[in-house]
N, C-alpha and C positions, 0 to 999 in steps of 0.2 A: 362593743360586743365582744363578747369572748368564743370562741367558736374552737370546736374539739377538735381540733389539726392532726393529733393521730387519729382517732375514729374516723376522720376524712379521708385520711391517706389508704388508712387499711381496706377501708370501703374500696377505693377507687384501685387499689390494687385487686383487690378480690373480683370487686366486677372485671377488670381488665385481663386479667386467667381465666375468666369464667368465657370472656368473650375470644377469649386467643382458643384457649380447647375448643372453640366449638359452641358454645353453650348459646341456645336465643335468649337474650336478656329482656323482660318484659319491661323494666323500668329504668330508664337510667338515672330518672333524678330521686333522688334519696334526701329526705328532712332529716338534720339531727338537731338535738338540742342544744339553744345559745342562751348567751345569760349576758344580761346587761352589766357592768360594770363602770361605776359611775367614776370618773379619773377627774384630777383639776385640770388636766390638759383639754375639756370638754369645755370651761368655763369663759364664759366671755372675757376680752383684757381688760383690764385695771383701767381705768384715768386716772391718767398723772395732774393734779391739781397744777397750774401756772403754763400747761402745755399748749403752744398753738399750733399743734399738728391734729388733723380731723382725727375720731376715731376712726378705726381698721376696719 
């Protein structure tokens, strides 16, 4: 998942000035939008043909 780390941050500062002045904050959980990205790091291991270790 890819997830907006600055739109995060800014949020979480913004509400956090908002809540340090004073302010009553109605919601503190905020949805932003994530997006899948599909990586090879995500892919099951390979079997090594002649290997006698279980798969992981």
């Amino acid at each position: 998942m890819r997830q907006p780390l600055f739109d995060m941050a800014a949020m979480a500062a913004t509400t956090l000035l908002r809540i340090i002045d004073g302010e009553h904050v109605e919601n503190l959980r905020l949805e932003l939008a994530t997006r899948l990205v599909a990586r090879g790091s995500t892919a099951p291991p390979l079997l090594v043909t002649g290997s006698t270790a279980p798969p992981a």
